[in-house]
Predicted model as a PDB file, atoms N, CA, C, CB and O in Angstrom, pLDDT in the B-factor column:
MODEL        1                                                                  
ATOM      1  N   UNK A   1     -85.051-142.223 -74.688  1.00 91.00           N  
ATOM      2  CA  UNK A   1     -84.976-143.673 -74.529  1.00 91.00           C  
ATOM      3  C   UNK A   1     -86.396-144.205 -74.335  1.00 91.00           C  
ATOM      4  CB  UNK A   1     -84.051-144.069 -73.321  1.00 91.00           C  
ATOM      5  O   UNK A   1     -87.105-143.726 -73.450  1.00 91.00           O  
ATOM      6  N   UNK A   2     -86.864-145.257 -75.197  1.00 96.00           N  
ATOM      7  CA  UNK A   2     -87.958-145.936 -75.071  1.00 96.00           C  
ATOM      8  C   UNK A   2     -87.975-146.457 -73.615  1.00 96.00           C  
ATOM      9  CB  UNK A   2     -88.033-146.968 -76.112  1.00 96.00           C  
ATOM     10  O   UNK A   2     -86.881-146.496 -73.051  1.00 96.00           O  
ATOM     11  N   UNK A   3     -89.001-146.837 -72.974  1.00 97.00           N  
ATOM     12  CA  UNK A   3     -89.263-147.767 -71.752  1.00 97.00           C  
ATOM     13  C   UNK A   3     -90.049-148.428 -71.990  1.00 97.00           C  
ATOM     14  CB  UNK A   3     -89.586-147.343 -70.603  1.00 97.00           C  
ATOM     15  O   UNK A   3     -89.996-149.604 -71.631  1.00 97.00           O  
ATOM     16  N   UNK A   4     -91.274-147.845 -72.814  1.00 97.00           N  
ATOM     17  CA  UNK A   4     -92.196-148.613 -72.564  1.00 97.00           C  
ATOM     18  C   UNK A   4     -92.595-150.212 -72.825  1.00 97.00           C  
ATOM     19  CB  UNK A   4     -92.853-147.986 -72.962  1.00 97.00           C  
ATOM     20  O   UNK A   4     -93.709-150.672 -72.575  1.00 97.00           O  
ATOM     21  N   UNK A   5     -91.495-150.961 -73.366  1.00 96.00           N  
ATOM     22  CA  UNK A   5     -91.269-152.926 -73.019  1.00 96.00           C  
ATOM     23  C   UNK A   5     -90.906-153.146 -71.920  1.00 96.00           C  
ATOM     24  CB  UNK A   5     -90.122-153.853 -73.802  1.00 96.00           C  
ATOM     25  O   UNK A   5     -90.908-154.359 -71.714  1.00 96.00           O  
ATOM     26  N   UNK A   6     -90.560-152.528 -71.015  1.00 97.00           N  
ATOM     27  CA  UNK A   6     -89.758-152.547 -69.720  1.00 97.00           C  
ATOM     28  C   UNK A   6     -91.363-152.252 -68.953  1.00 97.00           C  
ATOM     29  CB  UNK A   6     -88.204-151.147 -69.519  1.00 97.00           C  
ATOM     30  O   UNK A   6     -91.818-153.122 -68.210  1.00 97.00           O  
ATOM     31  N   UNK A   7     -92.005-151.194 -69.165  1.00 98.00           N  
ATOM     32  CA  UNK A   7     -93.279-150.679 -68.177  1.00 98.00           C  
ATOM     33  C   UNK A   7     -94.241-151.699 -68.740  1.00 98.00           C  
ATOM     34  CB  UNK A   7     -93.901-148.863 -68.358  1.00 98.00           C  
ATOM     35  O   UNK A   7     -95.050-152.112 -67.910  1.00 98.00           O  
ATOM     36  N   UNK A   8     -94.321-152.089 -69.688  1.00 97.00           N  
ATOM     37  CA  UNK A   8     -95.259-153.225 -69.818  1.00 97.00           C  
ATOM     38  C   UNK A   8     -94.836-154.276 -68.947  1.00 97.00           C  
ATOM     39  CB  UNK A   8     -95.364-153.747 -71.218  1.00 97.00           C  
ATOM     40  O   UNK A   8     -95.604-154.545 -68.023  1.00 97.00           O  
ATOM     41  N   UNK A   9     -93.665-154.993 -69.057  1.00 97.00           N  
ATOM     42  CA  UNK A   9     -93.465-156.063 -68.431  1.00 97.00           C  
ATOM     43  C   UNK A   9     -93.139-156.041 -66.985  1.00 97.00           C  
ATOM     44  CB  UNK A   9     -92.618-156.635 -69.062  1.00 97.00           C  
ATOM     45  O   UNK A   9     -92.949-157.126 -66.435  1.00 97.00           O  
ATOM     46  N   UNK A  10     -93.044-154.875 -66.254  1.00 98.00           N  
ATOM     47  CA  UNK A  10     -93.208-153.984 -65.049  1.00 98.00           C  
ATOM     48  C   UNK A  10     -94.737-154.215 -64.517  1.00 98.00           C  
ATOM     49  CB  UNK A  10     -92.913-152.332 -65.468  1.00 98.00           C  
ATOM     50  O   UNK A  10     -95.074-154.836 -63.508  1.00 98.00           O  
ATOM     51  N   UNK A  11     -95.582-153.538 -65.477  1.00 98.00           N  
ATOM     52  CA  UNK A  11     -97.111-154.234 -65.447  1.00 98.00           C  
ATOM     53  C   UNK A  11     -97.761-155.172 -65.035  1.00 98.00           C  
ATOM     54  CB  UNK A  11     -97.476-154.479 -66.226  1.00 98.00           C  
ATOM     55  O   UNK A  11     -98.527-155.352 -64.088  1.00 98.00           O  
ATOM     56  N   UNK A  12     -97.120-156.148 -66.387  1.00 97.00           N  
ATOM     57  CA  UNK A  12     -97.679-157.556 -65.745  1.00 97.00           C  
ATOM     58  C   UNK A  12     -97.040-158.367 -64.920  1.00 97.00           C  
ATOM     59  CB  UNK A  12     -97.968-158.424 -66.616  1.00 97.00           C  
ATOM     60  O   UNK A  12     -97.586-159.429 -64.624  1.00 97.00           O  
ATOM     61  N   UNK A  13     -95.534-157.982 -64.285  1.00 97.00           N  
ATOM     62  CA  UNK A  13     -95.323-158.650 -63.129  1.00 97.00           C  
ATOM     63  C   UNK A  13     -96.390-158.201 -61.890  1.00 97.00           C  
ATOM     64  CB  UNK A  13     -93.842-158.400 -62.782  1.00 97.00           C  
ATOM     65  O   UNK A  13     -96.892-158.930 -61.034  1.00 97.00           O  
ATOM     66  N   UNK A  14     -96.523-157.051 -62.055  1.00 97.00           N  
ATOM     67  CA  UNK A  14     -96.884-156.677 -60.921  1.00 97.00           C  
ATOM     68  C   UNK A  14     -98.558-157.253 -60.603  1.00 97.00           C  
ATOM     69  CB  UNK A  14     -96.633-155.113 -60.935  1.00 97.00           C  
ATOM     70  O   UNK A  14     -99.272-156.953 -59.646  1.00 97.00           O  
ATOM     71  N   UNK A  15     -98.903-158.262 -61.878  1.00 97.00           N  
ATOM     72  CA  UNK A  15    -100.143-158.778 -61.512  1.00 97.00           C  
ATOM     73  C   UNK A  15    -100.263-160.644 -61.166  1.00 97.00           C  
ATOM     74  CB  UNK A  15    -101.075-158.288 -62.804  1.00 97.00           C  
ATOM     75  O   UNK A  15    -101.093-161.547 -61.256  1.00 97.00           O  
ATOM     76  N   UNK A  16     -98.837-160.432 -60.732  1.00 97.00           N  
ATOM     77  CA  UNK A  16     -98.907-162.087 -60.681  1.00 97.00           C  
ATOM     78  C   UNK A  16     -98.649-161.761 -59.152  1.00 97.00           C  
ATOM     79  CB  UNK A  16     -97.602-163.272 -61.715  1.00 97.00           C  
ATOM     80  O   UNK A  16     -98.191-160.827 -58.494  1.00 97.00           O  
ATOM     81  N   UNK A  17     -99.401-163.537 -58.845  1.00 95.00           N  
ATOM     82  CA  UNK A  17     -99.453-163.966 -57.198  1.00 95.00           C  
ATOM     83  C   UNK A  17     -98.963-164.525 -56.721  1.00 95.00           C  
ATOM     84  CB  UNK A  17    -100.166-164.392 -56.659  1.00 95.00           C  
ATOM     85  O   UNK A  17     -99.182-165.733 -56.811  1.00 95.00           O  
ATOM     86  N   UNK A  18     -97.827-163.964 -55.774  1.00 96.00           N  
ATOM     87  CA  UNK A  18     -96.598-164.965 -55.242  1.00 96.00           C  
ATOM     88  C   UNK A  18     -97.531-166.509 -54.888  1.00 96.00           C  
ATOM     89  CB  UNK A  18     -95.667-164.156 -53.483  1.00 96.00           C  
ATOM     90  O   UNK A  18     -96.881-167.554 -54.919  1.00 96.00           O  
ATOM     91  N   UNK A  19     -98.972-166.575 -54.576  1.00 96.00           N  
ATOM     92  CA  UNK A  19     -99.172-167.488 -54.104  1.00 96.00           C  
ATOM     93  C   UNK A  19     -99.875-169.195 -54.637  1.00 96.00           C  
ATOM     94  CB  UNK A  19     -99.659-166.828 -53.372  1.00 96.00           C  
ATOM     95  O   UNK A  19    -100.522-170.176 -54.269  1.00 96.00           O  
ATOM     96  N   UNK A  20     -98.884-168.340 -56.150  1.00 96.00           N  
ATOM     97  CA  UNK A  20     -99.062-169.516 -57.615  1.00 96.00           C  
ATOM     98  C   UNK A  20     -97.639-170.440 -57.412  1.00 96.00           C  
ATOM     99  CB  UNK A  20     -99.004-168.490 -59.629  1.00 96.00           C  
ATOM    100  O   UNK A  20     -97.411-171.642 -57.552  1.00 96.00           O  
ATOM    101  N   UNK A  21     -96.802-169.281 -57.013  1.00 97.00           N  
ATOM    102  CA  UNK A  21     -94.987-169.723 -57.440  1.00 97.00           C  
ATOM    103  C   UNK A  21     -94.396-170.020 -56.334  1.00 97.00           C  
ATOM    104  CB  UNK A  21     -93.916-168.497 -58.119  1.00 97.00           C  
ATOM    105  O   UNK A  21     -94.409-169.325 -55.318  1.00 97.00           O  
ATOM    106  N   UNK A  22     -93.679-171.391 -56.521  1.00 97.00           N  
ATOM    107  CA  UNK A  22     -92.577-171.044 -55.716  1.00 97.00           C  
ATOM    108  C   UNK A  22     -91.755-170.070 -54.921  1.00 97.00           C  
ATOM    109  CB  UNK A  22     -92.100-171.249 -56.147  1.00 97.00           C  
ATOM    110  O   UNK A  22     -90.876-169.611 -55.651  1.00 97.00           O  
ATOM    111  N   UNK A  23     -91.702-169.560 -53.652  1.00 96.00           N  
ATOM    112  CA  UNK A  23     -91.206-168.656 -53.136  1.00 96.00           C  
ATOM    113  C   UNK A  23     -89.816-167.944 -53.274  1.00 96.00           C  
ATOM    114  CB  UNK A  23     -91.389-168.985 -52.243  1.00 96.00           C  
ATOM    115  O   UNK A  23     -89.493-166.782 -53.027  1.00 96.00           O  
ATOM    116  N   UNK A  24     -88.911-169.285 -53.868  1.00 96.00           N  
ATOM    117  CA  UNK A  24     -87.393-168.402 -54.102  1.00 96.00           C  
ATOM    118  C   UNK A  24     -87.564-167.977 -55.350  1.00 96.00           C  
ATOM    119  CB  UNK A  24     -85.853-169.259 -54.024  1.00 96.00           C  
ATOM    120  O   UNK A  24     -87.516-166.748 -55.402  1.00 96.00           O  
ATOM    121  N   UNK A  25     -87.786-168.607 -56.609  1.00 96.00           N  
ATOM    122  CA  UNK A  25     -88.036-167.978 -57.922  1.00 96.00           C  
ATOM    123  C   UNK A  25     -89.133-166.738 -57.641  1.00 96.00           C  
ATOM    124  CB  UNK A  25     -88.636-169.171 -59.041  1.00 96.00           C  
ATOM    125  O   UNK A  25     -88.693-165.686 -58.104  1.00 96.00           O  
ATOM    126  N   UNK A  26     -90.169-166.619 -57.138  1.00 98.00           N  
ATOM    127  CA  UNK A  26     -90.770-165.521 -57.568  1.00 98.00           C  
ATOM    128  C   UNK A  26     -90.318-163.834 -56.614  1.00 98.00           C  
ATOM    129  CB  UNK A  26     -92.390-166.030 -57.449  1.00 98.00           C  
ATOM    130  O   UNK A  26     -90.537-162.654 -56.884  1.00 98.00           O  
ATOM    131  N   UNK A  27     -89.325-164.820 -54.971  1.00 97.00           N  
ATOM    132  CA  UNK A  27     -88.463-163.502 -54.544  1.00 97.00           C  
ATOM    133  C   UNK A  27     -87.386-162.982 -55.507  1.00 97.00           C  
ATOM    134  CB  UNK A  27     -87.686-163.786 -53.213  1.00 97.00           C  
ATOM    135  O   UNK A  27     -86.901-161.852 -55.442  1.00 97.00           O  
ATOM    136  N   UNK A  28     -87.088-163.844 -56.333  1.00 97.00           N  
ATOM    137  CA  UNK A  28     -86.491-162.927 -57.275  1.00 97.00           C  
ATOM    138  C   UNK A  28     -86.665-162.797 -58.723  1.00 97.00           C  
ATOM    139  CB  UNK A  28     -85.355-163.077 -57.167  1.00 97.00           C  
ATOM    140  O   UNK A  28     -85.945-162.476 -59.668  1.00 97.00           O  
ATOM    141  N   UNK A  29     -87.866-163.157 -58.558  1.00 98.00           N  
ATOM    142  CA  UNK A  29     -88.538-161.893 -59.452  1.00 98.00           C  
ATOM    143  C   UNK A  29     -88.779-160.661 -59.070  1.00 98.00           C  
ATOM    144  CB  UNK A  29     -89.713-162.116 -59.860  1.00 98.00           C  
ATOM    145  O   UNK A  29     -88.657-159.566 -59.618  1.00 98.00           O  
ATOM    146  N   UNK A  30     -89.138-161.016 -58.045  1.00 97.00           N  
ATOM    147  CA  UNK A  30     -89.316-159.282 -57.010  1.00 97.00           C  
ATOM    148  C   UNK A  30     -88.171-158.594 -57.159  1.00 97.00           C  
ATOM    149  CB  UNK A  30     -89.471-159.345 -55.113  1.00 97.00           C  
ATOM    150  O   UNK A  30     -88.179-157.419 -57.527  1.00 97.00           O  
ATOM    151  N   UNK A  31     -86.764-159.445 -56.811  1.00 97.00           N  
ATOM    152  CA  UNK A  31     -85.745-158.244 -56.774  1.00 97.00           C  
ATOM    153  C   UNK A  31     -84.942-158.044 -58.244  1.00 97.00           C  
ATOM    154  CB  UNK A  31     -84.567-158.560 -55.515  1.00 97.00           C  
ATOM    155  O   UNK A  31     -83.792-157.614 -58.334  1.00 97.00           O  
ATOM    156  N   UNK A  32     -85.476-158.296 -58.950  1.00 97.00           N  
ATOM    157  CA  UNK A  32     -85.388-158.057 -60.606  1.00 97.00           C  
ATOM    158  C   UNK A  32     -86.279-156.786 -60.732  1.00 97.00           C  
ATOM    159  CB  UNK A  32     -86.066-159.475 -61.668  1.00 97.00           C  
ATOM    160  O   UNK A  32     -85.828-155.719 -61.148  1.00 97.00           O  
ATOM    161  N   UNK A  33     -87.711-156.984 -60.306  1.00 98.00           N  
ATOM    162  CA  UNK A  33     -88.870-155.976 -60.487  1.00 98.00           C  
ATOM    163  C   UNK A  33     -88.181-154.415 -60.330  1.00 98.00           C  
ATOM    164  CB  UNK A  33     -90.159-156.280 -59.216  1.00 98.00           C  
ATOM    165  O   UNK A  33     -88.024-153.502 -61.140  1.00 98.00           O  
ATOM    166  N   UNK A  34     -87.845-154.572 -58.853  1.00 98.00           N  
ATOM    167  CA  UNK A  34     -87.135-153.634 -57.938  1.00 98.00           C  
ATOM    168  C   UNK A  34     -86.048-153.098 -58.939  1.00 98.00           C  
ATOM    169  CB  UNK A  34     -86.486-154.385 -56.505  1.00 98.00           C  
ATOM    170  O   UNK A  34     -86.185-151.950 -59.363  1.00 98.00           O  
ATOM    171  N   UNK A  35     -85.358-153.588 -59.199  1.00 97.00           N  
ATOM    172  CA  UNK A  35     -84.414-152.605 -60.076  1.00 97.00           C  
ATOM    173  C   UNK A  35     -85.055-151.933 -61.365  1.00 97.00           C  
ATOM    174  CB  UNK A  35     -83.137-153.445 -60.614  1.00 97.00           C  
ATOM    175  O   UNK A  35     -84.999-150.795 -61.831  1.00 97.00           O  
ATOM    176  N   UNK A  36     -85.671-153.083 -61.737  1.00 98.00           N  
ATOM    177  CA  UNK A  36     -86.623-152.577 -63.238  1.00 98.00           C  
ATOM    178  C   UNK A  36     -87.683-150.839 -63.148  1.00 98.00           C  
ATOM    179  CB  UNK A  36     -88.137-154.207 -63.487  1.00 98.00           C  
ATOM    180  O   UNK A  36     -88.028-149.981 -63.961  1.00 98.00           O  
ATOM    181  N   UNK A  37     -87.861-151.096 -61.554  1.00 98.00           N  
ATOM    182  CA  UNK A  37     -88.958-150.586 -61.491  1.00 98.00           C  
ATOM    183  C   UNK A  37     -87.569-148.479 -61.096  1.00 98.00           C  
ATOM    184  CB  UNK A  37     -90.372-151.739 -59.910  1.00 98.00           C  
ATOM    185  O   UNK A  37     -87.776-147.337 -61.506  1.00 98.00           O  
ATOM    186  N   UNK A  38     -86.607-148.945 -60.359  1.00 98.00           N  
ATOM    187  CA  UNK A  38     -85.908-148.289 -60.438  1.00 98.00           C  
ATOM    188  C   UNK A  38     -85.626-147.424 -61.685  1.00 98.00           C  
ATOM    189  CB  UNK A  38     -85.226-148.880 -60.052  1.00 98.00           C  
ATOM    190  O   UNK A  38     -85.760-146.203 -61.755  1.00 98.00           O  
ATOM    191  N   UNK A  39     -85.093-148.503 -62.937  1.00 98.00           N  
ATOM    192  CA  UNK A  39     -84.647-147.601 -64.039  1.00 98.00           C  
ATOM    193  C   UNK A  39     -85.774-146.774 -65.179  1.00 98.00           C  
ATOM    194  CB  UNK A  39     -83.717-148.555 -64.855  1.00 98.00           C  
ATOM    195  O   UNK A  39     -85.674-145.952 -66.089  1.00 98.00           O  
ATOM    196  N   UNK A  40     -86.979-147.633 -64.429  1.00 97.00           N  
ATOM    197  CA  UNK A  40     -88.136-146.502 -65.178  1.00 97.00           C  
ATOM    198  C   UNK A  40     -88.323-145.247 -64.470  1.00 97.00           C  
ATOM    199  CB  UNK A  40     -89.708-147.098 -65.264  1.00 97.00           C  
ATOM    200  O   UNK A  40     -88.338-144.301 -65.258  1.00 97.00           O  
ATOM    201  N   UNK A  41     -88.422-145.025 -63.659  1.00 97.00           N  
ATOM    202  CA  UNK A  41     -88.188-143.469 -63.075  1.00 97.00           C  
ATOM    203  C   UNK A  41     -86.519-142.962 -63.305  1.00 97.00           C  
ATOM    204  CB  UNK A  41     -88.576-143.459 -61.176  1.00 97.00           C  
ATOM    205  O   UNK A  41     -86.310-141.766 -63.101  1.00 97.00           O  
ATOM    206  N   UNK A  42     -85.580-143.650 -63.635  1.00 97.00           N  
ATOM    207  CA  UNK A  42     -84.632-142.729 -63.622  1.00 97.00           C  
ATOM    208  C   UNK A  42     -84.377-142.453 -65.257  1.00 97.00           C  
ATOM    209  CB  UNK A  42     -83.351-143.260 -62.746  1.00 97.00           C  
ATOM    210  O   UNK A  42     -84.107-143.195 -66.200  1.00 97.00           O  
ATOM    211  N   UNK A  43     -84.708-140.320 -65.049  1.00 96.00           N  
ATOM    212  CA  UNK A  43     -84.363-139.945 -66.181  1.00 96.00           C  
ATOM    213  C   UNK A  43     -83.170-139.538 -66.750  1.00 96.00           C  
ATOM    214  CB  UNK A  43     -84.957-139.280 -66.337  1.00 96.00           C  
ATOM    215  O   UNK A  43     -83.049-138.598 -67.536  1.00 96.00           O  
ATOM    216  N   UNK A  44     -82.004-140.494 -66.211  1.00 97.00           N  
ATOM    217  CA  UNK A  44     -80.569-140.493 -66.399  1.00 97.00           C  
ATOM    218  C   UNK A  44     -79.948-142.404 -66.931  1.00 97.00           C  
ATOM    219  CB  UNK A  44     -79.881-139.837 -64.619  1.00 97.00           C  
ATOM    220  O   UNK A  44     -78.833-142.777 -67.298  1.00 97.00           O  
ATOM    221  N   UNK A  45     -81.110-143.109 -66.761  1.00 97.00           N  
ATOM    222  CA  UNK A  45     -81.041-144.507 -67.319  1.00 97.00           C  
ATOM    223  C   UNK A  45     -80.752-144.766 -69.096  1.00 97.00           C  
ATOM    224  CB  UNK A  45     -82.522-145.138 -66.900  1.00 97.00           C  
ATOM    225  O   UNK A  45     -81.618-144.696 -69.969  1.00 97.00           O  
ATOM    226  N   UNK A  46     -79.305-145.071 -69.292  1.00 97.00           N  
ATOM    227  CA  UNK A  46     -79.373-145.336 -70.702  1.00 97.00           C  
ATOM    228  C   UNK A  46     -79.771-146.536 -71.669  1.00 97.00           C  
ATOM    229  CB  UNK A  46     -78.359-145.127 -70.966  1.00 97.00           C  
ATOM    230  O   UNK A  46     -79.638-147.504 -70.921  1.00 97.00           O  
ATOM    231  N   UNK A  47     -80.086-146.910 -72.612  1.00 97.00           N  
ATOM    232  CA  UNK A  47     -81.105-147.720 -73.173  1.00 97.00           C  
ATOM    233  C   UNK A  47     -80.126-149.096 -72.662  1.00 97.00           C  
ATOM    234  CB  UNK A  47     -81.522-147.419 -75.047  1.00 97.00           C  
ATOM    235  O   UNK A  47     -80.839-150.091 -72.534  1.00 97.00           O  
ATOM    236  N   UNK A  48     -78.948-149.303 -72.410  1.00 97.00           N  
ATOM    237  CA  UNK A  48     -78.211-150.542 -71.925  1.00 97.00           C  
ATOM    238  C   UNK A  48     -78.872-150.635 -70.969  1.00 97.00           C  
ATOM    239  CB  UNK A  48     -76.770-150.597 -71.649  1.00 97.00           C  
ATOM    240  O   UNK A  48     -79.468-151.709 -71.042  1.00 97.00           O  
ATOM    241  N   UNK A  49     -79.172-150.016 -69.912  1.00 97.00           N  
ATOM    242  CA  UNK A  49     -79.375-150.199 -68.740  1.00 97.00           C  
ATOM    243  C   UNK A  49     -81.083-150.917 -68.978  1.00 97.00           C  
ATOM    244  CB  UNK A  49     -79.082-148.718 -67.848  1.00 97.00           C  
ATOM    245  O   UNK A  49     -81.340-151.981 -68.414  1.00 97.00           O  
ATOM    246  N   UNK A  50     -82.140-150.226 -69.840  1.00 98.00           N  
ATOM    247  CA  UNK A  50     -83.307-150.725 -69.915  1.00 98.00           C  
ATOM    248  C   UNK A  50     -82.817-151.713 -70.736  1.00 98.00           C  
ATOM    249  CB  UNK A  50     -84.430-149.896 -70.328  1.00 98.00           C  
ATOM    250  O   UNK A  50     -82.184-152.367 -69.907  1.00 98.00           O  
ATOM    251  N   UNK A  51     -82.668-152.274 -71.777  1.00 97.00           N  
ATOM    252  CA  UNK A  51     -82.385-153.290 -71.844  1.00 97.00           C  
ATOM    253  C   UNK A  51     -82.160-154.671 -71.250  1.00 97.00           C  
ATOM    254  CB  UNK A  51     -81.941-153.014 -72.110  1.00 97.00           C  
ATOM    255  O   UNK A  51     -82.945-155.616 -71.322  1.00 97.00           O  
ATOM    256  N   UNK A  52     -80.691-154.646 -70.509  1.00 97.00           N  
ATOM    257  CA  UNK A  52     -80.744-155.030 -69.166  1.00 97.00           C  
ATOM    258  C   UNK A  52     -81.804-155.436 -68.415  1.00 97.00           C  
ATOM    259  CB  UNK A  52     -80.350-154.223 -68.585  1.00 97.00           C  
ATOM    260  O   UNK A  52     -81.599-156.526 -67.881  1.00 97.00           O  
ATOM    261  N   UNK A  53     -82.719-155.014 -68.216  1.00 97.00           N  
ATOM    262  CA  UNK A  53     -83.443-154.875 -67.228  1.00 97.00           C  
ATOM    263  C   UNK A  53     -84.610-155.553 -68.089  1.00 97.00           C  
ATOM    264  CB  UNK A  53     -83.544-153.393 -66.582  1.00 97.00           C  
ATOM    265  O   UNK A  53     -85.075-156.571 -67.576  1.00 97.00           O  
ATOM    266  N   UNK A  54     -85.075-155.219 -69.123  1.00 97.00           N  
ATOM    267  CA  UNK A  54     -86.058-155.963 -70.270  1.00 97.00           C  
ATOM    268  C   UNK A  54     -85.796-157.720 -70.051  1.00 97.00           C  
ATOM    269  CB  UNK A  54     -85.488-155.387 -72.160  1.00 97.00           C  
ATOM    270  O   UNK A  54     -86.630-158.563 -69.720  1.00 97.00           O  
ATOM    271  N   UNK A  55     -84.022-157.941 -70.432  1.00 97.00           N  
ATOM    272  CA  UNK A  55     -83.871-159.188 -70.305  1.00 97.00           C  
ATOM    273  C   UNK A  55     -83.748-160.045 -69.073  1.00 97.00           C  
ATOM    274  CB  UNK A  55     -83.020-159.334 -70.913  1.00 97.00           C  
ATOM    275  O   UNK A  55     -83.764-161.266 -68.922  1.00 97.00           O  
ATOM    276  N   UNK A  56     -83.607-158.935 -68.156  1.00 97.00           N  
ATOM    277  CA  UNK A  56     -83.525-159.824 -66.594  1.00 97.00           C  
ATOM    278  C   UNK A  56     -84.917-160.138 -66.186  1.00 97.00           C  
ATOM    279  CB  UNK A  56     -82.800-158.873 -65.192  1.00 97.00           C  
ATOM    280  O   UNK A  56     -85.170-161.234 -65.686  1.00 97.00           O  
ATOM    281  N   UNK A  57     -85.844-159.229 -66.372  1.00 97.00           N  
ATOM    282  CA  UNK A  57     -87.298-159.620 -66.319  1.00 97.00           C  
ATOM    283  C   UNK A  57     -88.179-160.876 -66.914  1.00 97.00           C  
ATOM    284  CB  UNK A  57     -87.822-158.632 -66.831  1.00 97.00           C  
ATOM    285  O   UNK A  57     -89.069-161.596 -66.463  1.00 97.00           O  
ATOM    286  N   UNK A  58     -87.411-160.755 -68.263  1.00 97.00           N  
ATOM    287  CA  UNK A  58     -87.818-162.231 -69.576  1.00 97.00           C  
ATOM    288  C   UNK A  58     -87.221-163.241 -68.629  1.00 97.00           C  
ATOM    289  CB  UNK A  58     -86.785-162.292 -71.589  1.00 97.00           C  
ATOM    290  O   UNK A  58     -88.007-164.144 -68.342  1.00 97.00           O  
ATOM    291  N   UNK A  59     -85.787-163.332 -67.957  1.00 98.00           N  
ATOM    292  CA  UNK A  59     -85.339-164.306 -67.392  1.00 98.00           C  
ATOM    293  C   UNK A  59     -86.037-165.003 -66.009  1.00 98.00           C  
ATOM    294  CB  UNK A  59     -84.151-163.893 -67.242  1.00 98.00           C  
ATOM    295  O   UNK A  59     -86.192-166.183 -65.694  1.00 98.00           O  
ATOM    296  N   UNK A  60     -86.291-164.076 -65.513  1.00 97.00           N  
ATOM    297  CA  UNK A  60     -86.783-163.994 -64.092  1.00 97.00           C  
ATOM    298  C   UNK A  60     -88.506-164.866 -64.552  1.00 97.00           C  
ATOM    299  CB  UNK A  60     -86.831-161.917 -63.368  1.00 97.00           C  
ATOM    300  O   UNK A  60     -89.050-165.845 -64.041  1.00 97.00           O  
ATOM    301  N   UNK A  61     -88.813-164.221 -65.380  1.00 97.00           N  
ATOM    302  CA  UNK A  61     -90.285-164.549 -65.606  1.00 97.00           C  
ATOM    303  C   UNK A  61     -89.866-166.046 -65.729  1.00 97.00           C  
ATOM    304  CB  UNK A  61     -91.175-163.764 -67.031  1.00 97.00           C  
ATOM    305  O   UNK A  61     -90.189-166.834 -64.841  1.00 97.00           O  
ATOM    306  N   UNK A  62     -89.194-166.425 -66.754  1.00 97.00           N  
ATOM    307  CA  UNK A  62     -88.728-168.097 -67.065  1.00 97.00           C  
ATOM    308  C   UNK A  62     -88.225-168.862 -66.399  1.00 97.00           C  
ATOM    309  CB  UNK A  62     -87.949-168.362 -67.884  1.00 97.00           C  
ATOM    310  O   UNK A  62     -87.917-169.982 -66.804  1.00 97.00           O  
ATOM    311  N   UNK A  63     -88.005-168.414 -65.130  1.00 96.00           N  
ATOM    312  CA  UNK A  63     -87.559-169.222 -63.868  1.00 96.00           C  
ATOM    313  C   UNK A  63     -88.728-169.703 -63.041  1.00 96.00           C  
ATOM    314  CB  UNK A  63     -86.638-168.345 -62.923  1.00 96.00           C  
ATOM    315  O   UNK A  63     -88.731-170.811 -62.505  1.00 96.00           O  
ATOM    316  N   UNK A  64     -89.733-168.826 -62.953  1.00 97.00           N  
ATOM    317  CA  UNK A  64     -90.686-168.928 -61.840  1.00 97.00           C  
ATOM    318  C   UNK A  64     -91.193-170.279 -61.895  1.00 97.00           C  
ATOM    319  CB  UNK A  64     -91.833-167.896 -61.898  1.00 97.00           C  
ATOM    320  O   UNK A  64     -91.709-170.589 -62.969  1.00 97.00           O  
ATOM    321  N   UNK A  65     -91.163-171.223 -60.915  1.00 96.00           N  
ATOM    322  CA  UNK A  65     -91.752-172.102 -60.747  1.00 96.00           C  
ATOM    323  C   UNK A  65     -93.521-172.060 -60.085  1.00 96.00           C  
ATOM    324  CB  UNK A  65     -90.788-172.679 -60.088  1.00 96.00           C  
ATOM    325  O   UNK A  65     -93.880-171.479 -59.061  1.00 96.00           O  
ATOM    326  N   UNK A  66     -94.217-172.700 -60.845  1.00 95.00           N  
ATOM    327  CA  UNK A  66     -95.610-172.918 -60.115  1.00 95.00           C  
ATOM    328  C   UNK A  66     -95.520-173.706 -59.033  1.00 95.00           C  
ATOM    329  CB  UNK A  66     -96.648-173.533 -60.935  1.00 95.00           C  
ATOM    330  O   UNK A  66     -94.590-174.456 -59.327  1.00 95.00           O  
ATOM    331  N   UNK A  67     -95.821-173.943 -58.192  1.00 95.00           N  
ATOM    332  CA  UNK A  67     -96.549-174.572 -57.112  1.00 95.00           C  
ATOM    333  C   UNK A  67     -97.669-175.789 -57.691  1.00 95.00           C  
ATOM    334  CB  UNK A  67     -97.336-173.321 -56.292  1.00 95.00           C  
ATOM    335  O   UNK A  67     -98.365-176.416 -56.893  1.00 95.00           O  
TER     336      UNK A  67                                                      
ENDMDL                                                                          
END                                                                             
């Protein structure tokens, strides 16, 4: 199973600053991250599941409000 659209976008969440965004949109981005970041270490995750997780990230990202 590919990951690596999932570890990219794993990546660049992990370089944004809660202290751009709004605090409820970007806590859950965090707890989007958190699972994302889950199904890249698990080597029992099937491509639904990264998937999943590809599009909850795209979503999450499109919520975040700036400040």
């Amino acid at each position: 199973i590919n990951k690596s659209n999932l570890k990219s976008l794993v990546d660049y969440v992990e370089t944004l600053s809660a202290d751009a965004y709004e605090s409820a949109s970007f806590n859950e981005l965090q707890t989007v991250l958190a699972y994302a970041k889950a199904i890249l270490i698990d080597n029992e995750a099937t491509k639904d599941e990264v998937t999943d997780n590809v599009s909850g990230l795209i979503n999450a990202l499109g919520q975040l409000q700036l400040i």
